[in-house]
N, CA, C and O of each residue as an XYZ file, in Angstrom:
516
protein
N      22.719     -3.567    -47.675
C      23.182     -2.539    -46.765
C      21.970     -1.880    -46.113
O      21.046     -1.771    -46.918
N      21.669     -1.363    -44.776
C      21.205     -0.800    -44.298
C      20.348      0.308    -44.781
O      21.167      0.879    -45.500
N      19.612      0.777    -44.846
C      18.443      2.555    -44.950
C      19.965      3.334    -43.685
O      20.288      2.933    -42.566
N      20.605      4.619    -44.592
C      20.704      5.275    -43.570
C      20.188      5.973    -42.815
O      20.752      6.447    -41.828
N      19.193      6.139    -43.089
C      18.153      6.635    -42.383
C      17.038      5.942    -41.114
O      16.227      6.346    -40.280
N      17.432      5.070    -41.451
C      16.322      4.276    -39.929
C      17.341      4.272    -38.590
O      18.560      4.157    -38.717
N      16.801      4.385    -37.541
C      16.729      4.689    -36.323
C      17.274      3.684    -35.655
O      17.266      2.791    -36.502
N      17.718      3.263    -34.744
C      18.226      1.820    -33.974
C      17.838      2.756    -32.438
O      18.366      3.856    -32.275
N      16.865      2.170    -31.371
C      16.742      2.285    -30.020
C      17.851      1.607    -29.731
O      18.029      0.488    -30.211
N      18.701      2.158    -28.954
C      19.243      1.561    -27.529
C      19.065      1.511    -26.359
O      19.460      2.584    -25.904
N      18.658      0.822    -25.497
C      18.179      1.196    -23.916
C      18.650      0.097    -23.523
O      18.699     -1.011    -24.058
N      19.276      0.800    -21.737
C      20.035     -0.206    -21.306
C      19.099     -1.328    -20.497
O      17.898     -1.502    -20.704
N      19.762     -1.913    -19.712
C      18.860     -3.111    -18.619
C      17.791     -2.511    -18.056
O      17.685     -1.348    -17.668
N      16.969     -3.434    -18.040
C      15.928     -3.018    -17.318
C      15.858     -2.802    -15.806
O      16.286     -3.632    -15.004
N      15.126     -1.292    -15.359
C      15.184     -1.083    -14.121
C      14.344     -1.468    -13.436
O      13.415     -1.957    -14.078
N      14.178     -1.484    -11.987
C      13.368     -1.989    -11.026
C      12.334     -0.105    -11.175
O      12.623      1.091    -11.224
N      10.735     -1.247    -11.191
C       9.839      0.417    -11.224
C       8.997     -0.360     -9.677
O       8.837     -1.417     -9.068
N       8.732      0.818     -9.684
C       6.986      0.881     -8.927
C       5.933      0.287     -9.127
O       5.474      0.077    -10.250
N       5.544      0.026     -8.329
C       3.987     -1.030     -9.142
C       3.694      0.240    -10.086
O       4.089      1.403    -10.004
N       3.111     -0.213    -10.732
C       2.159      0.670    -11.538
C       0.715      0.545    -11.481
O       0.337     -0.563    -11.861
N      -0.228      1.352    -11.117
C      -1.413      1.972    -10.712
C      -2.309      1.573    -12.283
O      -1.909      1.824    -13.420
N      -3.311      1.044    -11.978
C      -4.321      0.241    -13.376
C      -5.190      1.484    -13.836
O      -5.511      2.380    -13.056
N      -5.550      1.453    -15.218
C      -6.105      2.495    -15.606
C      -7.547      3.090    -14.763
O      -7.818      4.242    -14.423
N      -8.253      1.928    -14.603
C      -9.485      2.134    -13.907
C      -8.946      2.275    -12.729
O      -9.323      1.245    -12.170
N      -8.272      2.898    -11.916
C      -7.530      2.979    -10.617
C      -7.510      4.792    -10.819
O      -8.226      5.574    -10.193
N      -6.719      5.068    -11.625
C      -6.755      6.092    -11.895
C      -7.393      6.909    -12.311
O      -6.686      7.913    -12.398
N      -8.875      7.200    -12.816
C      -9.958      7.614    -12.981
C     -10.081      8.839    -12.431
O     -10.095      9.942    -12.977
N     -10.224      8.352    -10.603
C     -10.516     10.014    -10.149
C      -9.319     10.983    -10.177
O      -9.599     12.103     -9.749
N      -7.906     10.784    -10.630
C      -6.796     11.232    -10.628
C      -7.032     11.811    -11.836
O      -6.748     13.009    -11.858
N      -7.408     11.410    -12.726
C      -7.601     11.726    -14.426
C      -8.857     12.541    -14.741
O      -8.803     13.323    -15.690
N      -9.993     12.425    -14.023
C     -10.693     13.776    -13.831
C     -10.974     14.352    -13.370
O     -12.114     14.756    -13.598
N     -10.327     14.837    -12.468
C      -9.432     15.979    -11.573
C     -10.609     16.060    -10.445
O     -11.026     17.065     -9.868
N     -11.032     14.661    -10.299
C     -12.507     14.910     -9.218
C     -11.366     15.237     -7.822
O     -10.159     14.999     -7.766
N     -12.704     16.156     -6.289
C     -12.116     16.070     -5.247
C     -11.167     15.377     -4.807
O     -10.226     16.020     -4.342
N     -11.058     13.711     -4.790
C     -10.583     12.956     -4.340
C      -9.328     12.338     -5.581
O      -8.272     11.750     -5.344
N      -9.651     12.552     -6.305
C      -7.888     12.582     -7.089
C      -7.200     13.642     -6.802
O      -6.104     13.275     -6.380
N      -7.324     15.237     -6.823
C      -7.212     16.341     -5.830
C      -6.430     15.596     -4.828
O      -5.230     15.456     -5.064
N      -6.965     15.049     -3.646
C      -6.323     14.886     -2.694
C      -5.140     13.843     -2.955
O      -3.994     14.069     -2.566
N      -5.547     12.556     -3.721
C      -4.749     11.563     -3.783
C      -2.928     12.317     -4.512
O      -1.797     12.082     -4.088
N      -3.362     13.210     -5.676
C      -2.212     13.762     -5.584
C      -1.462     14.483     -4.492
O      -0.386     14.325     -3.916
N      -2.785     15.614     -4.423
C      -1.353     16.642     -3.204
C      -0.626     15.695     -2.109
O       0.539     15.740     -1.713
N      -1.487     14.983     -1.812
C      -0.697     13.710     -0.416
C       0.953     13.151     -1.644
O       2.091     13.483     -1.313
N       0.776     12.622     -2.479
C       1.679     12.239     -3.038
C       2.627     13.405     -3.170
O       3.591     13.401     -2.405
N       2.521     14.255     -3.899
C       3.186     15.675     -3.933
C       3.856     16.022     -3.014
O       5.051     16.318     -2.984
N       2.779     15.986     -1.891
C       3.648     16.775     -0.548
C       4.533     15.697     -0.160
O       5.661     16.133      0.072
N       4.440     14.597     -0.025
C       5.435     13.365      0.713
C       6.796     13.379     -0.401
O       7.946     13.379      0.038
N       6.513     13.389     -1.810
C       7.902     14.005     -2.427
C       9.046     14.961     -2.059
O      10.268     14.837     -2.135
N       7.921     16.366     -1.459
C       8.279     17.395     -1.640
C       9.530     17.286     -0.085
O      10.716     17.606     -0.008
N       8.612     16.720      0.912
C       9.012     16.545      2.342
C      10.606     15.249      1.869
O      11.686     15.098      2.440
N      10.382     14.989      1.393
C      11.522     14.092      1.050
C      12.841     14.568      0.028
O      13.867     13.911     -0.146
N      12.530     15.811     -0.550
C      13.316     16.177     -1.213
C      14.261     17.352     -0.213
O      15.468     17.560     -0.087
N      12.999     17.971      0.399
C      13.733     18.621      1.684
C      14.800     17.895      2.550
O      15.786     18.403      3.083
N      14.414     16.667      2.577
C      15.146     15.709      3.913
C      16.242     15.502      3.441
O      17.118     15.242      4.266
N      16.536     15.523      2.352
C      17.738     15.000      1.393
C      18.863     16.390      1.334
O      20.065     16.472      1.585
N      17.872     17.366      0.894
C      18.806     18.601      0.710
C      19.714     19.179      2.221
O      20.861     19.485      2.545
N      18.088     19.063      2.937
C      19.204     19.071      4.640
C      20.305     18.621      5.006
O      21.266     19.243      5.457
N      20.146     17.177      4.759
C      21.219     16.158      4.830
C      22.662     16.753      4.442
O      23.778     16.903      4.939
N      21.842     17.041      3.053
C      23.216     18.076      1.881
C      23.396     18.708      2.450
O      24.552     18.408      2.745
N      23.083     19.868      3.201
C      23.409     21.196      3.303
C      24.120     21.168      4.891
O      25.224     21.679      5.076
N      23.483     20.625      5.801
C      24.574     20.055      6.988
C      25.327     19.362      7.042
O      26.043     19.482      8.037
N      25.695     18.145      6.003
C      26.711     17.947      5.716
C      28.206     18.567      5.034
O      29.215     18.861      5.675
N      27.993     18.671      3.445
C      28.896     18.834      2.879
C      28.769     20.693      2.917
O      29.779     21.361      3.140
N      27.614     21.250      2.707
C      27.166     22.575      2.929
C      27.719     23.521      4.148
O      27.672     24.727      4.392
N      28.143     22.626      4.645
C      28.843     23.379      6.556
C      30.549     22.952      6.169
O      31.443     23.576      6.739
N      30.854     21.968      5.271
C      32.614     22.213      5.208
C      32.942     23.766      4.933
O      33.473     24.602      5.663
N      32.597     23.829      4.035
C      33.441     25.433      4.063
C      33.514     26.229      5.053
O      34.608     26.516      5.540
N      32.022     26.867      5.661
C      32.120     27.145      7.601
C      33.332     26.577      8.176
O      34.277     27.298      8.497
N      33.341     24.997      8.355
C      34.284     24.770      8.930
C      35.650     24.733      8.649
O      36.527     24.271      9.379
N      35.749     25.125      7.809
C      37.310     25.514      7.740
C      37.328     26.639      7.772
O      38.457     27.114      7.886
N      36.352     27.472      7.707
C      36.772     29.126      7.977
C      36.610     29.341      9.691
O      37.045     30.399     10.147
N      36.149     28.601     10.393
C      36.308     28.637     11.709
C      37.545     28.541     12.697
O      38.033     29.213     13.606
N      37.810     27.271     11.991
C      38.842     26.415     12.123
C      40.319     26.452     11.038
O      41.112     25.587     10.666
N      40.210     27.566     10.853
C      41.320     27.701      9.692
C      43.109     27.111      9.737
O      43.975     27.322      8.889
N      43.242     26.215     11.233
C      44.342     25.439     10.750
C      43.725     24.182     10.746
O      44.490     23.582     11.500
N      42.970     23.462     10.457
C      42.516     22.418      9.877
C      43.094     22.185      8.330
O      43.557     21.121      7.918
N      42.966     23.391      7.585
C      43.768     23.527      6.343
C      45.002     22.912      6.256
O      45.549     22.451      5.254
N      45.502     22.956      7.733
C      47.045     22.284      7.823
C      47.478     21.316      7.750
O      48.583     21.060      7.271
N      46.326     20.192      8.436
C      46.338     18.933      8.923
C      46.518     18.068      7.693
O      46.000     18.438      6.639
N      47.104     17.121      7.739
C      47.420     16.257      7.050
C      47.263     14.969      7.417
O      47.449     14.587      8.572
N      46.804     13.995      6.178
C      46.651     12.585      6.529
C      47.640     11.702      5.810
O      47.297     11.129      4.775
N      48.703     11.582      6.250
C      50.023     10.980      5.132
C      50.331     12.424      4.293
O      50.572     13.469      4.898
N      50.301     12.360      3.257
C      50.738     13.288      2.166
C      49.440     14.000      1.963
O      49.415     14.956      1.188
N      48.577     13.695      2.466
C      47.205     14.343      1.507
C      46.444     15.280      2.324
O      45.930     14.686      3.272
N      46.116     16.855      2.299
C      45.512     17.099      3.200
C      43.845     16.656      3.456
O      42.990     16.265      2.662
N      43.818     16.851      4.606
C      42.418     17.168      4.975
C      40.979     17.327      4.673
O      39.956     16.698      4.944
N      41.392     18.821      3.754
C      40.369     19.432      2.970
C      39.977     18.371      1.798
O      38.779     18.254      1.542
N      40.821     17.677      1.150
C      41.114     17.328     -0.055
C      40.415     15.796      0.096
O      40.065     15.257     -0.954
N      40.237     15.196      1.159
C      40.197     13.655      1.550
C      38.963     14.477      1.860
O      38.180     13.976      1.052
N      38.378     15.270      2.402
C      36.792     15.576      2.867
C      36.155     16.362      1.537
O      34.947     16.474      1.747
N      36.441     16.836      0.497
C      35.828     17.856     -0.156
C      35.892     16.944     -0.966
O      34.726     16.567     -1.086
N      36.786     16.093     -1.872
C      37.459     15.357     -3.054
C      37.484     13.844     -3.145
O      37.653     13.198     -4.178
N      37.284     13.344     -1.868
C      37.214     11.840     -2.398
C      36.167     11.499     -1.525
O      35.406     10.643     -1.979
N      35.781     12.138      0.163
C      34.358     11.621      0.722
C      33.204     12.251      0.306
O      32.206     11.601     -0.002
N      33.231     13.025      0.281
C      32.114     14.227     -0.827
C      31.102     12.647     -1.921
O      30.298     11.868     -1.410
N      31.318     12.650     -2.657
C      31.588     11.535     -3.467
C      30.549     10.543     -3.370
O      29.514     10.393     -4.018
N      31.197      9.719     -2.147
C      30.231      8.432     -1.924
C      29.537      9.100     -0.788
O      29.078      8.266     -0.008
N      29.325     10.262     -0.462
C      28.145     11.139      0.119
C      26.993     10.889     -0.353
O      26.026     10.257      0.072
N      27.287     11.662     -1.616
C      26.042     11.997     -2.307
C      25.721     10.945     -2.952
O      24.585     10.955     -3.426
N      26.553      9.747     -3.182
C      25.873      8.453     -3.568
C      25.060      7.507     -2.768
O      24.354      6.624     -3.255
N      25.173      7.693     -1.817
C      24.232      7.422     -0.509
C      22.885      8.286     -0.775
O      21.891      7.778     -1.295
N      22.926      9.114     -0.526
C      22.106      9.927     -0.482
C      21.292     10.122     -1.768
O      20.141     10.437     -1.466
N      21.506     10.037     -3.311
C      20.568      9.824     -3.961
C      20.534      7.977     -4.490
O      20.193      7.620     -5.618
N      20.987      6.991     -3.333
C      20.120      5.808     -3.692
C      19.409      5.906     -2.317
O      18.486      5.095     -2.238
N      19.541      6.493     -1.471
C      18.368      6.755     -0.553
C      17.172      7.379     -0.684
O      16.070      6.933     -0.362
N      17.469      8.584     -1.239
C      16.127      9.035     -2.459
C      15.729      8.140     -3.083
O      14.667      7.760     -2.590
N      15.986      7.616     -3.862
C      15.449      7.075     -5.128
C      14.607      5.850     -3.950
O      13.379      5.816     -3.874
N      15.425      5.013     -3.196
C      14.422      3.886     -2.758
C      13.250      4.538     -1.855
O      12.391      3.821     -1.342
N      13.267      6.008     -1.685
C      12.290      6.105     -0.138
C      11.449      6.859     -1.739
O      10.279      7.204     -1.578
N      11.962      7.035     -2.920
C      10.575      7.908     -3.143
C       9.705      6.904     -4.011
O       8.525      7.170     -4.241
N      10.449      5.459     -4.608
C       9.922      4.094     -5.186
C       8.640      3.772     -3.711
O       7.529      3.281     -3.914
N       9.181      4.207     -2.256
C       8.321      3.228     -1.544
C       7.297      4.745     -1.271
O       6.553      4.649     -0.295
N       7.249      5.639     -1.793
C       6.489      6.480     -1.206
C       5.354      6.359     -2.831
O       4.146      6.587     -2.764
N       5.982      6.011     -4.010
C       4.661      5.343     -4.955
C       4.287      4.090     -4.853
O       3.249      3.584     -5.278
N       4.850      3.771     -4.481
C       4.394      2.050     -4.069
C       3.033      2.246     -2.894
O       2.053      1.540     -3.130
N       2.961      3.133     -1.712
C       2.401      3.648     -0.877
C       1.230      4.033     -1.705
O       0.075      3.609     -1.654
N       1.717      4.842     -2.405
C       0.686      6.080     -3.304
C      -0.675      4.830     -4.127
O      -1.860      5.138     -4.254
N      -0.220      3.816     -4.455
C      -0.462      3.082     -5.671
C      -1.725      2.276     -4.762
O      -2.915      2.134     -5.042
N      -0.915      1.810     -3.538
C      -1.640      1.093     -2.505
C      -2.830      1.657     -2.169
O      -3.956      1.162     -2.211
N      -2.435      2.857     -1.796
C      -3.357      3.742     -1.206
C      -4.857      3.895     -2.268
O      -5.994      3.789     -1.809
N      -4.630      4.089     -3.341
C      -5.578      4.525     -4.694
C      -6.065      3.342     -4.665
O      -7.293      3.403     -4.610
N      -5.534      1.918     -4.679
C      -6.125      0.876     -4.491
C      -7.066      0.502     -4.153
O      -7.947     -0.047     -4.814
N      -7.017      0.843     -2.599
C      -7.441      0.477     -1.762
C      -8.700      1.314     -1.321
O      -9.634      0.808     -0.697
N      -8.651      2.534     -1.668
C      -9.744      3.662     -1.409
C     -10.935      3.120     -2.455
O     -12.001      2.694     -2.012
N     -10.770      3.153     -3.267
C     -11.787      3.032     -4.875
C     -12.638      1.909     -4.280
O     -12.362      0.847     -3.722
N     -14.070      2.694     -4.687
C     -14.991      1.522     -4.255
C     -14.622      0.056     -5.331
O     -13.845      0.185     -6.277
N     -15.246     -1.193     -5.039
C     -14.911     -2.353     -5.295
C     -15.152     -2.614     -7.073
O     -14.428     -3.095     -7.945
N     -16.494     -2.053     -7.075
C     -16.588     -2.001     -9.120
C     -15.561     -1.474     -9.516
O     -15.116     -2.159    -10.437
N     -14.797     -0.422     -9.270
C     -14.053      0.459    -10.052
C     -12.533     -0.787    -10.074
O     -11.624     -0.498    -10.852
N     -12.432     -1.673     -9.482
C     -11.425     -2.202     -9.391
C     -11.183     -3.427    -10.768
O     -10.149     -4.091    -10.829
């Protein structure tokens, strides 16, 4: 019989990553010289600008229904077959909204380290490689 006590990992399939950046790549990132300094904030800020782009998206999209039905307050009325309106826009498109929208994240911020990785690459004089 088993130790009840030992541990069993489960982890599911393996995901698609980013290149990953070689230790000697990472050097000036790891001691916080000028130029790892920069190599982050550039990475940082292109996150940051991308997390904005996403939330916009959010916030003029699904973020302006409520506005619009308080504008438009017989819209509340409208019906599509049996189902209203509100309910088909708030309750079932809502939904595959935001599923768009965070596999659009996820692939623009994979190609914005993939970028990042390139970039560190490619800067580092030729020994360091």
């Amino acid at each position: 019989m088993s130790d009840p006590l030992s541990r069993v990992r489960v982890t599911g399939p393996p995901r698609r990553r980013a290149h990953v950046v070689r230790a000697a790549r990472t050097r000036e990132i790891d001691a916080e010289t000028a130029l790892g300094e920069v190599f982050m904030r550039s990475l940082l800020r292109e996150q940051l600008v991308l997390a904005l782009r996403v939330l916009a998206a959010l916030a003029l999209t699904v973020g302006l229904l409520p506005l619009l039905f308080h504008l438009f307050p017989g819209l509340g009325d409208v019906r599509v077959g049996p189902v209203p309106v509100a309910w088909l826009l708030l309750g079932v498109l809502t939904y595959p909204w935001l599923v768009v929208l965070g596999w659009a994240y996820i692939r623009r911020a994979e190609h914005n380290e993939r970028d990042f990785a390139d970039l560190v690459g490619s800067v580092l004089p030729e020994e360091d490689r």
